[in-house]
FIMAR-690578 format. One line per 10 residues: number of its first residue (from 1); their letters; for each residue x, y, z of C-alpha. Coordinates in steps of 0.1 Angstrom, whole numbers, always signed. Layout:
NUM> a> X,Y,Z  ...
END
This chain:
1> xxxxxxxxxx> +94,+387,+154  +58,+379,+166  +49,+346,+164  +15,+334,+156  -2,+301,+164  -1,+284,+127  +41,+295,+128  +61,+260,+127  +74,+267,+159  +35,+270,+176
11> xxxxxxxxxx> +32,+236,+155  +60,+220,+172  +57,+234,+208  +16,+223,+205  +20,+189,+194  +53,+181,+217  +33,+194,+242  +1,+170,+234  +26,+140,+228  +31,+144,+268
21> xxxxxxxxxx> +62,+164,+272  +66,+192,+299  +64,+230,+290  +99,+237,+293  +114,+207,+274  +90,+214,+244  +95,+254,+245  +132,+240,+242  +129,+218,+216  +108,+241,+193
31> xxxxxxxxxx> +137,+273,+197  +109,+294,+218  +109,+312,+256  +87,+297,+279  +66,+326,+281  +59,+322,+244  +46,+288,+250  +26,+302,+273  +9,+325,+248  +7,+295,+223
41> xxxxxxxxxx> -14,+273,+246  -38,+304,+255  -41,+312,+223  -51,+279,+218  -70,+272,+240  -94,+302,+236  -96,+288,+200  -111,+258,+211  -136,+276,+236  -146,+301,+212
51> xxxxxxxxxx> -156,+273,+184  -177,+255,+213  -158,+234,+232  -161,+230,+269  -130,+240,+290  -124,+201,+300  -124,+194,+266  -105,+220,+255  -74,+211,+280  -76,+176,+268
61> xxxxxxxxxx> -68,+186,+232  -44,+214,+247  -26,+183,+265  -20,+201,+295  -32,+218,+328  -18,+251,+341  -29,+273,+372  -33,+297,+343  -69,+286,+328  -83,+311,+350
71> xxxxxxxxxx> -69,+340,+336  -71,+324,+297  -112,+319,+310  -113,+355,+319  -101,+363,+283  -130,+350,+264  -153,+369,+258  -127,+401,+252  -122,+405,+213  -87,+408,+218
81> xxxxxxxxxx> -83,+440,+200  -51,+458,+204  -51,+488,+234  -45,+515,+204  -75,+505,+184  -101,+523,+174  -129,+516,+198  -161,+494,+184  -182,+525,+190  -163,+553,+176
91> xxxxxxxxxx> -154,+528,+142  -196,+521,+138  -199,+559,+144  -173,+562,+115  -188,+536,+93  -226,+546,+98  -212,+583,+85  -193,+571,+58  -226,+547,+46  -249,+576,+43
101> xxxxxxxxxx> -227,+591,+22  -201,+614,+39  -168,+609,+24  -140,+595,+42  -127,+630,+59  -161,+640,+66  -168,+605,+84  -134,+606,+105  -141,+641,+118  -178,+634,+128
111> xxxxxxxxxx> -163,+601,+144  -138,+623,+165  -109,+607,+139  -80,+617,+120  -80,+615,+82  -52,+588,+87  -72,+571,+108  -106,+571,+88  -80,+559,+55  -65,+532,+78
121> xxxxxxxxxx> -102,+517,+81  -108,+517,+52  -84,+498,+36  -89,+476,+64  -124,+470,+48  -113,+471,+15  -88,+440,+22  -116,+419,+41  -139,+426,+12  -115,+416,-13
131> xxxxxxxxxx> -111,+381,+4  -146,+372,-17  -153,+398,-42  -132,+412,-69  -117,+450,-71  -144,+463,-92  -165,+454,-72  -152,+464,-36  -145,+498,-55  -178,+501,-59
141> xxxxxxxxxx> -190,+490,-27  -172,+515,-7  -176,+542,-34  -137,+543,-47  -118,+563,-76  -101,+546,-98  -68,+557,-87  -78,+553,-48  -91,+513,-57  -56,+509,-77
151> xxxxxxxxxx> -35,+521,-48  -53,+500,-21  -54,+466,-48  -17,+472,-54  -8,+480,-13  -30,+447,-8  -12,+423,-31  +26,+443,-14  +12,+432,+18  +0,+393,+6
161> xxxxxxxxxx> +32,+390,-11  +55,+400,+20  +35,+374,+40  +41,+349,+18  +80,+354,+16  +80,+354,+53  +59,+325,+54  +83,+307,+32  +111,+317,+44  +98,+308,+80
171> xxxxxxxxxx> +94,+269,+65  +128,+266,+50  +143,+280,+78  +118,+253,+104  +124,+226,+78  +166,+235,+79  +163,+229,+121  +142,+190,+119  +175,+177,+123  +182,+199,+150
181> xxxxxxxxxx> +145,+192,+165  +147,+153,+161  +184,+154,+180  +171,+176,+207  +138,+155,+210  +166,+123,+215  +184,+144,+246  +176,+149,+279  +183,+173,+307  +198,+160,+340
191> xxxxxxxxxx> +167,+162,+354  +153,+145,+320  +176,+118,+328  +168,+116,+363  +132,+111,+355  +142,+87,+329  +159,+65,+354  +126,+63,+380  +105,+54,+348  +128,+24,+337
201> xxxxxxxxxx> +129,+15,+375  +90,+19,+378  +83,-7,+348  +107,-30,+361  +85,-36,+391  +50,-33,+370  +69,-68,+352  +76,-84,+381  +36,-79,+387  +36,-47,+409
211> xxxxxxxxxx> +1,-30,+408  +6,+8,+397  +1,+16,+437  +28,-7,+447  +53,-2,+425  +51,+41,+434  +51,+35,+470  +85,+22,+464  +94,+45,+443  +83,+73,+466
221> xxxxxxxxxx> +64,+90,+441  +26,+94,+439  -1,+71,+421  -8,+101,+398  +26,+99,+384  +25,+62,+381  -8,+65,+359  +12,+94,+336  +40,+74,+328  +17,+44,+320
231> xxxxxxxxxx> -9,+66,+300  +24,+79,+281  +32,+45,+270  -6,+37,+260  -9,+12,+293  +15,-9,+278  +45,-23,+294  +73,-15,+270  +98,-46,+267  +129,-47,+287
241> xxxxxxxxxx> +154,-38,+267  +153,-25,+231  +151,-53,+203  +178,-35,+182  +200,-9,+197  +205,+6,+167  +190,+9,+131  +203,-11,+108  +190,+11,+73  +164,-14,+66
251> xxxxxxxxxx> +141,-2,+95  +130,+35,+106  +154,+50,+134  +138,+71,+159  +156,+99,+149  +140,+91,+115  +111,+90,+131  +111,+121,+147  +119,+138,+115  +85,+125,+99
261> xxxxxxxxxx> +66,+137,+128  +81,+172,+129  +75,+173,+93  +46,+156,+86  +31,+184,+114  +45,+215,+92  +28,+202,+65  +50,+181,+41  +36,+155,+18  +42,+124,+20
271> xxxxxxxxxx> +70,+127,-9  +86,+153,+2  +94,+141,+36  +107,+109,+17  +130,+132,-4  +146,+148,+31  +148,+113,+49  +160,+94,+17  +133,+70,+19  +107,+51,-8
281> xxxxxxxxxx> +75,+75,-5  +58,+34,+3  +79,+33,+38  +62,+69,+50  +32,+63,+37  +32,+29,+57  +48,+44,+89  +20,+73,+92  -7,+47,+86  +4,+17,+106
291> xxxxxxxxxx> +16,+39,+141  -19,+64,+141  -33,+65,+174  -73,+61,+181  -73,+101,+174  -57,+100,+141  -25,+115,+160  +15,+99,+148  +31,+96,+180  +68,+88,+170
301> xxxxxxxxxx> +78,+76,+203  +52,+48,+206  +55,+46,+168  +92,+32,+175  +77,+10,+203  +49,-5,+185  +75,-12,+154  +99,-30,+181  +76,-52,+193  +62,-64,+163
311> xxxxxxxxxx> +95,-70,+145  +102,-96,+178  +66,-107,+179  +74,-151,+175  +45,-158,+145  +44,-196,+140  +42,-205,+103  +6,-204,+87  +8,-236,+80  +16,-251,+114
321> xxxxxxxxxx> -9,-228,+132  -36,-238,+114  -39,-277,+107  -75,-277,+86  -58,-253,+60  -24,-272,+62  -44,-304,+54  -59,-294,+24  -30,-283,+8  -19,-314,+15
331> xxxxxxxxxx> -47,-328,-1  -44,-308,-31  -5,-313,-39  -9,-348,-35  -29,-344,-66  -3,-322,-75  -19,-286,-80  +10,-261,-82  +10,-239,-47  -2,-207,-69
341> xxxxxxxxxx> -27,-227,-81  -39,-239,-49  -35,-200,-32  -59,-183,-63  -82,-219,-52  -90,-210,-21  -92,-169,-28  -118,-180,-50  -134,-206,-27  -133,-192,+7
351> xxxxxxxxxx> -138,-151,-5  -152,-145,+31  -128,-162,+52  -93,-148,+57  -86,-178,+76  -83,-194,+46  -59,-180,+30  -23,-186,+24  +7,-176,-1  +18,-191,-29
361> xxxxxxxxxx> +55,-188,-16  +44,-197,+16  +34,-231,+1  +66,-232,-13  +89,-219,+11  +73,-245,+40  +95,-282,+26  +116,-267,+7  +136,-239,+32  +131,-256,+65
371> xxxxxxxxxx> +117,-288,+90  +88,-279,+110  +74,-254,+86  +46,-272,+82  +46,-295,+53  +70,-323,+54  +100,-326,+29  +81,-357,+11  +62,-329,-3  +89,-313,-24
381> xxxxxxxxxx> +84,-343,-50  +45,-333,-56  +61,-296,-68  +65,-298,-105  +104,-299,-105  +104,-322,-78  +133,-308,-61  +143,-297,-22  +158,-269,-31  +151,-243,-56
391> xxxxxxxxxx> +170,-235,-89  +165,-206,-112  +162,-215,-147  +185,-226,-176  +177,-227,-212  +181,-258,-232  +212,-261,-259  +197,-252,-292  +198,-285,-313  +195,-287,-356
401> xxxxxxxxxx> +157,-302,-356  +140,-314,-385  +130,-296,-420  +93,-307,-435  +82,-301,-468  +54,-272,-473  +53,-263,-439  +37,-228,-429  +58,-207,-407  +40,-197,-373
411> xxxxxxxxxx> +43,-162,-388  +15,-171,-416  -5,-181,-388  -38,-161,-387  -33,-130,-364  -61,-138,-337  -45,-166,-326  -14,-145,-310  -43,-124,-287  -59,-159,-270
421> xxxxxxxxxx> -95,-138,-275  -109,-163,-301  -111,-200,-291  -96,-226,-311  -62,-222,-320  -43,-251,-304  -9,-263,-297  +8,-296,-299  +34,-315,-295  +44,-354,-280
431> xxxxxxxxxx> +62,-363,-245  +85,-397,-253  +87,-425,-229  +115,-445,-223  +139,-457,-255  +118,-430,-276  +92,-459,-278  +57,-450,-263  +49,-414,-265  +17,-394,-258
441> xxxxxxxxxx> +3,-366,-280  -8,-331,-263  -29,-308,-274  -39,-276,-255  -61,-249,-271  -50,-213,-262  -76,-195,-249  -95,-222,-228  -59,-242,-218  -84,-270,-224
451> xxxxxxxxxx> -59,-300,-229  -60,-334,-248  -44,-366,-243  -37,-392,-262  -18,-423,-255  +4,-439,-280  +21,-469,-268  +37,-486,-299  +51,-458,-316  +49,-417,-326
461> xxxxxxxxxx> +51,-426,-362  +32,-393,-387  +7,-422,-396  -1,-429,-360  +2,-393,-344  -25,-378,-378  -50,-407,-368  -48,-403,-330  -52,-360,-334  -80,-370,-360
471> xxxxxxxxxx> -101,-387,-336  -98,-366,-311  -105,-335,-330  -136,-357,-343  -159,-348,-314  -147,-311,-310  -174,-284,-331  -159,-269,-360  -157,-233,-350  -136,-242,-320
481> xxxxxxxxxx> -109,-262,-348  -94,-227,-360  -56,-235,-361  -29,-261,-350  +8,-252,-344  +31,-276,-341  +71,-277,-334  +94,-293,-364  +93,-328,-353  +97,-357,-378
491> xxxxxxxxxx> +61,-368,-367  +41,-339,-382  +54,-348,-416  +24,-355,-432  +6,-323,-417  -9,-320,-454  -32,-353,-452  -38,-342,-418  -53,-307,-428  -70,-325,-456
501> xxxxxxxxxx> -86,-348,-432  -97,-327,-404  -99,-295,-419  -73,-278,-396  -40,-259,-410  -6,-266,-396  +16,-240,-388  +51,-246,-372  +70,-230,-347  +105,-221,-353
511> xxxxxxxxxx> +132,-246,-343  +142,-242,-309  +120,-220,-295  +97,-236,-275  +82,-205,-259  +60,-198,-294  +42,-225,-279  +41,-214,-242  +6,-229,-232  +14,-268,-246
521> xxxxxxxxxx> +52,-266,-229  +33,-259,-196  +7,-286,-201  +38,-311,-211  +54,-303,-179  +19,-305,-157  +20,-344,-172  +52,-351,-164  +41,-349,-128  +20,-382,-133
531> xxxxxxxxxx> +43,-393,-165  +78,-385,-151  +108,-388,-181  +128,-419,-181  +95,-444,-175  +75,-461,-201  +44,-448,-209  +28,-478,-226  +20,-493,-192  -7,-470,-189
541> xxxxxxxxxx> -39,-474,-199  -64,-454,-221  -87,-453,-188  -60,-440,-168  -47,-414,-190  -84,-401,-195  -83,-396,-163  -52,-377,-159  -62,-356,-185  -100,-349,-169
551> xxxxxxxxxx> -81,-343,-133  -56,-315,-154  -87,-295,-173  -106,-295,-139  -79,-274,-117  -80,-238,-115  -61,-215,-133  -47,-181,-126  -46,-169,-160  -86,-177,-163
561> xxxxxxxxxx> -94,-162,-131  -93,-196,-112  -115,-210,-134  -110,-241,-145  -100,-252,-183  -133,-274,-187  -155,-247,-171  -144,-225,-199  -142,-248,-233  -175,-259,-224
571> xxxxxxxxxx> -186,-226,-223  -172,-216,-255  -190,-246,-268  -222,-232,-253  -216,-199,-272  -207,-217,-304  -240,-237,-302  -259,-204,-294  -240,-182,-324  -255,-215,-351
581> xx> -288,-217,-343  -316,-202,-362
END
């Protein structure tokens, strides 16, 4: 079967071939006779030539030089037309006839042609017509019956169908051998090996600083074929020995890799070459992009080496490398910021500056996995659990709580408060001190995560927990006092003089379930970092706790971009203001 150049084997002998290997080793690998090859890289060539490129130019795509490019030159300005074609003259003779309206007999006999022959062109016409206009047309054109346009429409959609089937069928059948193509591209001739063993031997002397002329003086070989065997390896000196001998199934294998070459050439997407390799469409999309040379080519061989190297490349931990960004997160967990916190921070801060830049899990992983990672194992106490290693989870035994009288069920509470789009709804709750003595109450509104703070050293009686929420609700605007849920504790139970007095309702959240009030859990546990459990929180004064709270609404948040909870409440305020003026 004649092969032509956009077959899969003209694909794989042409690229092999532009990868570096030698004619016969690639005519090998793609299932083809040398001579074939041959043809394939004429064909090519003249391909380039004839769409303007100059002959260097043309061998350097080729990837090859051959004794030959005289002959291919000599070939380029013939139209390549088959020895038992009609000649150019006796076809315009033919077609000049048949345009001044001879019919198609007529035209072949004044041309010196057979009727077959004068048919023959013109369905030859008829088809390269067709490729832009429709059958009606064409018919018309070239002054067709009915039946005769039919016959040639039906002949042309025979012949389009055929070449599609044999098209297809010429895929499976390439796609059925990239097995076979990446195992032969992985073996090597006796002379292959040969070569292979001067090559390892010639970049064992370029590491023990032999210059290229040097090292192939001892090698008896010329400086030429020192330069192609560093030119193969992009003028890199590959390491010593391969990092891993073999792939483990977490990393690309080079027969993997080969595969994704071969196919990738023939046309595959990326998904299906993930279906034939087994692999997440993610990994070959991030193998063809990572291992691209300058000219957009996938080279697997130096795909494999470049992959290698970097898996052994020593990187010293972000934090130890650089000690400006290492010393403000220092800086920033001593006032305890959480390490996502402190990540989005600098994003935000430093948008131009990559240097600036570092993981969340980085922060974490660097005194809590292992010394020398940067931050010393001090550190783990400024992390909100305070431990040096890391625990998932666990939920808290469900206890019997307390029942009020006439309390509203966090269901009842008005539907915009569940979407955090409308500022102020709020959230409460206390944090105990020592003996269940001092406590402090906590309030947090749920958009904003503005928080409030408010010391109660002698007791968290209802009496004293309604007039410490009262006053601080007393400077706050009324649109931004929407709502207030609470959890079942004894020291909301007179939430009714509480609404009646500030104007807020009370709802409650269900016993036990502390996540209905998600945003004033996490701004409990953000002040146990400065009020730890088991420590009495009347020695603190109003003063300090002010400004514990002030340091806590000035950090950023993820959830509000990175800004920061007073940035936001005070703009709601702003708004507010805005919305009640005249």
């Amino acid at each position: 079967m004649y092969l032509s150049l956009s077959s899969p084997q003209a694909v794989r002998f042409l690229a092999l071939v532009a990868e570096g290997r030698g004619l016969k080793p690639s005519a090998r690998i793609a299932g083809i006779g040398k001579e074939t090859g041959y043809r394939f890289l004429r064909e090519r060539y003249l391909q380039l030539r004839r769409s303007g490129s100059d002959p260097a130019a043309a061998l350097t795509v080729v990837g090859v030089t051959s004794s030959r490019v005289a002959s291919w030159e000599a070939r380029l300005n013939l139209d390549g037309r088959h020895h038992l074609r009609v000649e150019l003259s006796v076809e315009d003779r033919f077609w000049s006839a048949f345009n001044a309206g001879a019919s198609v007999e007529a035209a072949a006999a004044g041309a010196g042609l057979g009727r077959a022959t004068g048919y023959r062109l013109l369905r030859r016409r008829f088809d390269e017509l067709r490729e832009g206009s429709s059958a009606a047309s064409v018919a018309g054109t070239l002054r067709l019956s009915g039946k005769r346009a039919d016959l040639l429409e039906r002949e042309r959609r025979s012949r389009l169908r055929r070449d599609q089937i044999a098209a297809a069928a010429a895929l499976r059948k390439a796609l059925a051998a990239s097995a076979r193509v990446a195992e032969l591209s992985l073996t090597t001739t006796r002379r292959g090996r040969k070569a292979r063993d001067v090559e390892d031997e010639y970049w064992q002397l370029m590491r023990q600083g032999m210059s290229n002329t040097d090292a192939c003086r001892l090698l008896g070989m010329s400086r030429r074929s020192g330069t192609l065997i560093r030119q193969r390896a992009g003028y890199r000196i590959p390491p010593a020995s391969p990092i891993e001998p073999a792939s483990s199934g977490r990393y690309l294998a080079l027969r993997e890799r080969l595969e994704i070459a071969d196919l990738h050439r023939l046309g595959l997407s990326i998904r299906q070459i993930s279906v034939r390799l087994g692999r997440h469409p993610s990994t070959i999309s991030r193998e063809l992009r990572r291992h691209r040379t300058g000219s957009g080519d996938y080279l697997p061989h130096l795909a494999d080496d470049d992959a290698r190297r970097q898996r052994a490349r020593p990187k010293p931990h972000r934090l130890v490398a650089d000690v400006a960004l290492r010393r403000l997160v220092q800086r920033k967990l001593n006032r305890f910021w959480s390490p996502e916190e402190i990540s989005g921070w600098l994003r935000k801060t430093y948008p131009a500056d990559p240097a600036m830049r570092v993981c969340h899990e980085t922060i974490y992983r660097a005194p809590l996995l292992r010394e020398g990672a940067g931050l010393h194992k001090r550190y783990t106490g400024k992390l909100r659990t305070g431990r040096r290693v890391r625990r998932t989870r666990w939920n808290n035994p469900i206890g019997r709580g307390s029942r009020i009288r006439n309390m509203a069920s966090i269901t009842e509470r008005p539907a915009e408060a569940a979407d955090k789009q409308t500022a102020g709804h709020w959230e409460g709750d206390l944090i105990v001190g020592v003996g269940s003595v001092s406590a402090m109450a906590t309030l947090r509104e749920r958009t904003t995560h503005y928080g409030i703070v408010v010391n109660l050293p002698n007791d968290h009686t209802a009496r004293s927990v309604n007039s410490a929420i009262t006053e601080a609700f007393a400077a706050i605007p009324k649109h931004l006092k929407r709502s207030l849920t609470w959890d079942q504790g004894v020291e909301m139970a007179a939430h009714e003089q509480l609404t009646a007095t500030t104007g807020v309702p009370v709802f409650f959240a269900d016993r036990s379930s502390p996540w209905q009030r998600g945003a004033n859990e996490n701004f409990n546990g953000l002040l146990r970092q400065y009020f730890p459990k088991g420590t009495n929180l009347a020695l603190h004064s109003s003063s300090h706790v002010t400004a514990v709270m002030n340091d806590l609404n000035n950090r950023p948040r993820k959830r509000l971009d990175y800004d920061t909870p007073t940035e936001r409440f005070n703009a709601e305020k702003r708004r507010i203001t805005a919305i009640q003026l005249p």
